[in-house]
C-alpha positions, -999 to 999 in steps of 0.1 A, spaced: 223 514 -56 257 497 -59 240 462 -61 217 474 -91 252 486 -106 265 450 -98 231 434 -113 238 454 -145 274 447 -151 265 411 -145 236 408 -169 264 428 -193 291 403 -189 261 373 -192 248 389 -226 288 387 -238 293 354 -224 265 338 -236 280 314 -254 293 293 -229 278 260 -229 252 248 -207 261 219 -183 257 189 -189 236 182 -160 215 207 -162 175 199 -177 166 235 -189 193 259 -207 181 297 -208 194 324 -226 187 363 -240 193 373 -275 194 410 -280 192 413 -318 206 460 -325 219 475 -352 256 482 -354 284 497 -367 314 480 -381 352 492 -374 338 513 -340 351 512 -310 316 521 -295 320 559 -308 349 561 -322 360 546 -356 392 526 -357 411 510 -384 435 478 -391 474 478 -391 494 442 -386 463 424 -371 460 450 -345 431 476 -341 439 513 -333 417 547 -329 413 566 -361 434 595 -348 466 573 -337 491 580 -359 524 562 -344 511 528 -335 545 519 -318 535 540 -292 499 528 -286 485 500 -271 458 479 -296 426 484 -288 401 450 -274 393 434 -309 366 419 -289 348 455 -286 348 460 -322 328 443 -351 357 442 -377 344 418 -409 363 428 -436 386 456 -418 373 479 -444 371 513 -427 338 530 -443 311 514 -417 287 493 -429 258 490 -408 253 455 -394 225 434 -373 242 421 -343 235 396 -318 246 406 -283 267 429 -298 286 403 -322 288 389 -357 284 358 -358 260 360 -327 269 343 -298 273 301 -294 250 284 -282 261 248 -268 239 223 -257 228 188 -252 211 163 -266 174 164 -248 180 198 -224 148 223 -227 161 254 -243 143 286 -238 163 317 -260 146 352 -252 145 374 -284 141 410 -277 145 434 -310 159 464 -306 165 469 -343 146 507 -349 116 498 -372 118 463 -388 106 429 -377 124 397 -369 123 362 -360 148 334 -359 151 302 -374 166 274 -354 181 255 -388 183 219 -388 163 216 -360 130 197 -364 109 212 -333 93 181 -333 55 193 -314 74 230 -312 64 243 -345 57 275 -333 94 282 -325 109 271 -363 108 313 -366 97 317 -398 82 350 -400 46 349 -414 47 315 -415 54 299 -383 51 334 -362 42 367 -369 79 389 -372 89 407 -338 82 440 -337 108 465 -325 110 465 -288 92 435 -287 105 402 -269 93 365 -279 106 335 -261 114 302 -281 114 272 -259 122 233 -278 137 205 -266 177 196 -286 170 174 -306 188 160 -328 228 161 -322 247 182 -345 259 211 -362 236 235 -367 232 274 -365 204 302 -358 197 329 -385 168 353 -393 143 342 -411 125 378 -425 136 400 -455 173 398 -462 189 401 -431 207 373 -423 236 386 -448 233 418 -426 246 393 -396 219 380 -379 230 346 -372 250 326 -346 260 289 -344 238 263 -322 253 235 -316 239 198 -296 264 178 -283 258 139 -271 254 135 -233 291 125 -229 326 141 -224 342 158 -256 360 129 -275 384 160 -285 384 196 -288 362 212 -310 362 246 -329 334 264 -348 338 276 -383 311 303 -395 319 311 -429 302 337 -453 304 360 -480 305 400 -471 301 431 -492 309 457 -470 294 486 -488 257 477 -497 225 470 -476 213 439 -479 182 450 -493 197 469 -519 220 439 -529 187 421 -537 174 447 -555 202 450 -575 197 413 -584 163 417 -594 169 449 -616 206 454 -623 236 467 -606 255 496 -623 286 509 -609 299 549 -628 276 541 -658 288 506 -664 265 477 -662 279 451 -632 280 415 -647 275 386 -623 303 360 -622 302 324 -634 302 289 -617 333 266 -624 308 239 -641 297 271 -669 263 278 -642 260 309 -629 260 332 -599 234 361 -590 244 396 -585 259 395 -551 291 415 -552 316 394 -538 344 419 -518 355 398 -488 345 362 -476 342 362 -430 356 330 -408 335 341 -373 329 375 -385 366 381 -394 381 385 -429 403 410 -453 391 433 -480 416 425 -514 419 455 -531 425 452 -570 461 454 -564 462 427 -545 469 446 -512 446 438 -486 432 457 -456 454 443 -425 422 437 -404 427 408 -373 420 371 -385 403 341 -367 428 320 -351 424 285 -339 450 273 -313 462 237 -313 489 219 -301 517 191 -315 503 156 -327 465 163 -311 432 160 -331 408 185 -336 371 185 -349 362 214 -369 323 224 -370 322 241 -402 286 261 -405 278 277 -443 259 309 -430 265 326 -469 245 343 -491 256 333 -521 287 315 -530 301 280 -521 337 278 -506 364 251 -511 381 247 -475 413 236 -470 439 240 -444 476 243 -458 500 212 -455 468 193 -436 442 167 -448 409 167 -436 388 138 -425 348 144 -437 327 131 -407 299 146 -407 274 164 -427 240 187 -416 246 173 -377 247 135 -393 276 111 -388 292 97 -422 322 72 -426 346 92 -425 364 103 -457 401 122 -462 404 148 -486 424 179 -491 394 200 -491 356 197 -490 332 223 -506 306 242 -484 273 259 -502 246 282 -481 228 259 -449 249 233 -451 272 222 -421 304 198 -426 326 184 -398 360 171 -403 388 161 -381 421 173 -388 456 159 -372 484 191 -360 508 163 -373 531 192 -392 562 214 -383 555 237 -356 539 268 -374 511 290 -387 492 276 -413 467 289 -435 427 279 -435 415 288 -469 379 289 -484 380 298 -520 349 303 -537 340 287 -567 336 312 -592 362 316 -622 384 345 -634 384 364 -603 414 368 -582 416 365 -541 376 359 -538 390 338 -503 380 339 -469 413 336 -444 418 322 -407 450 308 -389 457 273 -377 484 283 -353 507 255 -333 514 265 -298 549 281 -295 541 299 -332 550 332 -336 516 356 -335 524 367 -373 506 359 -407 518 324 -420 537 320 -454 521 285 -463 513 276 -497 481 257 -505 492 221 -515 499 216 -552 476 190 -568 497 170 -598 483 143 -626 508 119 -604 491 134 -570 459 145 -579 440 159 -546 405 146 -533 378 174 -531 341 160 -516 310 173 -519 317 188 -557 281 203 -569 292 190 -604 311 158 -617 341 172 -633 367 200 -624 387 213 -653 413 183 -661 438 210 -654 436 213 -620 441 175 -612 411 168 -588 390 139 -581 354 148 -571 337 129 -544 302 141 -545 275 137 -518 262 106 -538 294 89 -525 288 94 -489 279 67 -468 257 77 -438 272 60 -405 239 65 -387 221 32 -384 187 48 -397 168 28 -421 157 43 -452 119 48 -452 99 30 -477 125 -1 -486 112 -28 -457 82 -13 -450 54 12 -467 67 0 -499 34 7 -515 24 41 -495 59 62 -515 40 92 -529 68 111 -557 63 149 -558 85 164 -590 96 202 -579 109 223 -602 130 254 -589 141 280 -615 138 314 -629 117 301 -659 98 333 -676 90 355 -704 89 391 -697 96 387 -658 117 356 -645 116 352 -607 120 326 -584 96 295 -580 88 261 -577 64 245 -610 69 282 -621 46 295 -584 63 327 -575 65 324 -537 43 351 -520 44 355 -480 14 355 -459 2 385 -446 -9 368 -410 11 340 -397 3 309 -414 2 285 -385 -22 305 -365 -45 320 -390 -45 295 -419 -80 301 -428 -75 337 -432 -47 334 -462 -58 350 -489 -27 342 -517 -30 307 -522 -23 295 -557 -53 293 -581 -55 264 -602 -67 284 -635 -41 310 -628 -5 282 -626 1 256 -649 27 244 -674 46 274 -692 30 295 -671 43 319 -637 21 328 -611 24 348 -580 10 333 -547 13 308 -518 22 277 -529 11 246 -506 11 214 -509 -7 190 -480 12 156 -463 -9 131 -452 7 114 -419 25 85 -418 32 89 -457 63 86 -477 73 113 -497 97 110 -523 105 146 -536 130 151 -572 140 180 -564 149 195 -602 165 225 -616 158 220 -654 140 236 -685 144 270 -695 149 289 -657 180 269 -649 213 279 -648 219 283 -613 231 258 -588 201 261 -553 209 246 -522 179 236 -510 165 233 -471 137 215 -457 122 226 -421 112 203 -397 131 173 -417 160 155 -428 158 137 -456 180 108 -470 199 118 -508 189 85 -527 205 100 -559 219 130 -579 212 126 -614 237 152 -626 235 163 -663 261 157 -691 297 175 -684 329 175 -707 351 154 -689 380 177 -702 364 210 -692 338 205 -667 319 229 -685 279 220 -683 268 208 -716 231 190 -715 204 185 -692 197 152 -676 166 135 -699 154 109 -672 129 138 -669 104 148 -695 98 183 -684 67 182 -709 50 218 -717 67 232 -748 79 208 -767 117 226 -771 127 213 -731 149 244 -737 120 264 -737 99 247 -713 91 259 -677 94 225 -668 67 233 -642 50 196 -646 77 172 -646 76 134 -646 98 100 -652 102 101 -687 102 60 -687 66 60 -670 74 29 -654 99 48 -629 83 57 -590 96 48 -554 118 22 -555 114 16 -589 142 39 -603 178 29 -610 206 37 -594 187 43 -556 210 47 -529 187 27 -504 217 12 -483 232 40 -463 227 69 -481 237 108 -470 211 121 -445 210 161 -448 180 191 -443 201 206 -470 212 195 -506 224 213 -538 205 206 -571 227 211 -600 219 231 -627 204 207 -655 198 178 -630 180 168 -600 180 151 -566 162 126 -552 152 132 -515 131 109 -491 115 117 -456 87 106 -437 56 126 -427 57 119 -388 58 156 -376 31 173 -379 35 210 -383 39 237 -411 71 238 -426 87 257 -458 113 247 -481 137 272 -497 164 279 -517 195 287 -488 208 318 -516 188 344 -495 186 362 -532 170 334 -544 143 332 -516 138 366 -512 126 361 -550 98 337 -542 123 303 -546 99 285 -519 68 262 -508 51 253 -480 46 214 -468 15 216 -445 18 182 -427 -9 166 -408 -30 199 -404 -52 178 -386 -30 165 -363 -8 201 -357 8 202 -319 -14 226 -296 -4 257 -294 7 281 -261 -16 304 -252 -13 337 -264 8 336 -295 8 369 -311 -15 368 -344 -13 399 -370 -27 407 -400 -42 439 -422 -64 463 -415 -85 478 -441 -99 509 -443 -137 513 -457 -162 539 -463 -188 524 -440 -165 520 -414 -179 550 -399 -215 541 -404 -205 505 -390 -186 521 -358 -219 540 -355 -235 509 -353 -219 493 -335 -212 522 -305 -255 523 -307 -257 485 -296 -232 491 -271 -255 516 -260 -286 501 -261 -272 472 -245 -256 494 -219 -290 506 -210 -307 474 -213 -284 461 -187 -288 492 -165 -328 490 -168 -320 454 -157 -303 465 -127 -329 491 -118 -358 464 -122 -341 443 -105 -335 465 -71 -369 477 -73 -382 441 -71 -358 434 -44 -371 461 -26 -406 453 -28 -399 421 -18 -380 431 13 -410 455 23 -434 430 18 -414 407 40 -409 435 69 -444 446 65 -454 412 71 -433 410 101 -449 436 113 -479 424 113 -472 391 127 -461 413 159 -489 434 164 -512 402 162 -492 386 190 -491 415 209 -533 419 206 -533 385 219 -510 389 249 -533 419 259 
């Protein structure tokens, strides 16, 4: 008895701990997920609330007198003290870490324990290269995990890099399903590291309802909710912005500018050492400037890929995309600020807070200002989604087309395969007439109903050639085939008369190298977004601004592979994740050399929830074996001669029940007859001797 009690405080403390990285020695790296729902601001039963950093029971009422309860036993986000109900991982938000190296076998058991929903997990920016069955794309890759169900991923880590796990059904990764993942070289830490998660929280809405709200309008005491606008003059979807969450830790500003006083992430470093940041964006919605107060911040990576490394005051962040930068304690002794500010205009304290706290700093809230950018000391900001911030606020953009990939990966299609570059123009917007959602060439993304991989011939929604085309929206599942060993050169767009909105979009199963952003035209002065780029004819209606743009091409014919000016073919960015700008487009190259199926989305989980998504079915004829007994699913439909067909089929059960026992019955007779026959002639063989002997 007392060793079963040790076995399940062990297997407790393990489910807490799992985020301690696996040796490096080791070959295979195990671990159990348990995905529940939650409560915030409990302390198991008991609600608590914030004061000074510190946690306390509801009913405390002197907290001089009291001693703070664990923060570790509580899921805090914003501090704000009506519980929102959360998915969590192992009893956290983010889940746990998982730390790893480059070529271990991972193996993650997933049990749900949610009540009645289905899950799966997506291992992002991971190409599970002859794994496809664990990318954890519900319907797609797997059918979802049923509640009380456990599936077992198992992959090998590969590549190195920053990347995360997140769920990959319905809308619940902004209800907290998600944890980092990260895959280290085989080789001692160069430096410390730390891991940023950083997200956008609205702690009094389901998830679900959030993206209902999108779709048909959120109203707050008869007033109609307006969604906020994009510093470029693009705009954002109706996500309610309330608090932004560094490692599941943030503060609610109230329109008085009070905030709740909920604990913080803190990040503890010392005098004059480095430290590499792994920055993960597990959003819904917005993109965050980060900064750290009185620091710079050296770029040097981006999506788990190496880049020379670049200093700047602050980079931005948008939804699936991963940034690493080093920063230098070289400063005064203190606390100091991290900020991420999204990048919305006229709101107030839309910020997401942690601490960088020197050893020997006192264990209060810094009083840091953010660093003031002048016209004689204008400050650095990479990664801009647009060219231009407002004159006024003295910044210098250096956007992704500016990064120079320090990975020494050729670009496919420039030495070789020149001539075998096929260009694929996708359009993703919210074109539309009386309904406007989410699709690419105007094909409104509709999910399986069996999982994809496993039961391909049994889809039923793909798209209908008479039923898509230019100016026109259809609902289904849009495919498109790779041939392997194929370029593909993909311009990704964002154009015609759905645009508007900025989507950060993610490959599966790829990284692609950004050859070039062609942004649209921007007042230099303002920022502000004032014409679409026309290197695309978006052809359809003739008025571009009313044009789906769901059949794009070059507008100077002659353009195609390497034939288009300004190609970044020397070192360009290599990222699973890129934003297209509203009114522009990006040019993308990969490879087809994994065979698999593998969906590209928009990273808003608004916008793919709405149908923003395609699938890339690579190689089908070439698609890794896979293990025996994967779960398959699908419908079941109900008929009027089901009955008559049950009947049917119960009578040849019958009849073939009897058959066999007739069978049986013959056959024992026969061996019967056979076995007197043989006694009997035994018999006889004796009594002849016998007659003889006399």
């Amino acid at each position: 008895m007392r060793a079963n009690l040790i076995l399940v405080m062990v297997m407790s403390l393990w489910l807490r701990r799992v985020e301690s990285s696996c040796p490096m020695t080791q070959e295979v790296c195990e671990y159990w997920l348990e995905v529940e729902t939650l409560m915030t601001m409990m302390d198991y039963r008991t609600a608590v609330y914030a004061s000074s950093g510190k946690l306390y029971h509801y009913n405390v009422t002197n907290t001089t007198l009291v001693t703070p309860i664990d923060i570790g036993n509580v899921i805090t986000a914003d501090g704000w003290e009506n519980q929102r109900l959360v998915i969590a991982v192992n009893k956290t938000i983010p889940g746990p870490s998982i730390e790893v190296y480059e070529g271990q076998t991972v193996i993650v058991h997933v049990t749900n324990k949610l009540l009645a929903i289905g899950i799966s997990i997506h291992w992002h920016g991971l190409h599970q290269r002859g794994t496809v069955w664990s990318d954890g794309v519900g319907f797609v890759t797997q059918c979802p995990i049923l509640p009380g169900q456990t599936f077992t991923y198992r992959f090998v880590a590969n590549p190195k890099g920053t990347f995360w796990y997140h769920a990959h059904v319905g809308t619940q990764l902004s209800m907290g399903l998600f944890g980092p993942f990260i895959i280290r070289e085989r080789r001692p830490l160069q430096m410390e590291e730390f891991i940023m998660t950083l997200q956008d929280w609205n702690h009094d809405m389901d998830s679900d309802l959030i993206y209902y709200k999108m779709v048909y309008g959120n109203y707050e005491s008869r007033v109609k909710i307006q969604a906020t606008g994009s510093l470029e003059g693009a705009h954002f979807s109706m996500f309610k912005f309330q608090s932004g969450l560094i490692n599941g830790k943030g503060r609610y500003f109230k329109p008085d500018g009070s905030s709740t006083e909920a604990p913080l992430t803190a990040y503890n470093v010392k005098q004059f050492k480095s430290y590499r940041f792994r920055v993960i964006g597990a959003g819904n919605l917005y993109p965050f400037r980060v900064s750290i107060d009185e620091h710079m911040l050296r770029v040097v990576a981006t999506d788990g890929n190496e880049v020379h490394p670049i200093e700047v005051e602050s980079f931005i962040i948008n939804p699936g995309e991963r940034f690493d930068f080093v920063v230098d304690a070289n400063q005064t002794v203190n606390n100091y600020w991290i900020r991420a500010e999204t990048l919305e205009v006229n709101v107030s304290n839309h910020i997401a807070l942690a601490i960088f706290r020197y050893a020997n700093s006192p264990d209060f809230d810094p009083n840091t200002s953010r660093r003031n950018c002048t016209k004689n000391d204008r400050c650095l900001v990479a990664n801009c989604p647009f060219l231009y911030y407002p004159e006024g606020e003295n910044v210098n953009c250096i956007n992704l087309n500016k990064f120079k990939s320090a990975e020494s990966i050729s670009v496919p299609g420039v030495k070789t395969d020149e001539n075998n570059i096929a260009d694929i123009f996708l359009n993703f917007a919210f074109p539309g007439k009386n309904e406007t959602p989410g699709s690419a060439n105007g094909r409104h993304f509709v999910m399986p109903h069996v999982s994809a991989l496993t039961q391909w011939n049994e889809i039923k929604t793909f798209c209908k050639p008479d039923e898509c085309g230019e100016d026109r929206i259809c609902k289904c599942t849009y495919s498109l085939d790779l041939q392997y060993n194929k370029v593909y050169q993909l311009v990704l767009l964002n154009m015609g008369q759905g645009k508007g909105w900025a989507h950060p979009m993610h490959l599966h199963g790829h990284y692609f190298h950004v050859l070039k952003i062609g942004y649209p035209e921007y007042d230099n002065v303002t920022g502000q977004y004032s014409k679409e780029n026309l290197d695309v004819d978006c052809r359809g209606d003739l008025d571009r601004e009313k044009s789906f743009c769901n059949s794009a091409t070059w507008t100077n014919h002659s353009w195609g592979g390497n034939n288009i000016p300004g190609l970044q073919l020397n070192h360009p960015p290599i990222k699973d994740t890129v934003v297209v700008p509203t009114g522009g487009y990006v040019i993308v190259r990969f490879k087809a050399t994994n065979p698999g199926l593998w969906i590209m989305h928009c990273h808003i989980e608004l916008h793919n929830a709405d149908g923003m998504a395609l699938l890339f079915n690579e190689a089908k004829e070439l698609h890794p074996k896979l293990p025996a007994g994967l779960p398959q699913c699908g419908d079941f439909i109900y008929t009027n001669n089901m009955e008559d067909e049950n009947k049917e089929k119960h009578e040849k059960v019958l009849y073939a029940v009897i058959g066999a026992l007739v069978a049986v019955i013959v056959i024992l007779f026969v061996i019967i007859f056979i076995i007197k026959r043989k006694n009997h002639s035994n018999m006889t063989s004796l009594h002849s001797r016998y007659t003889e002997m006399r």
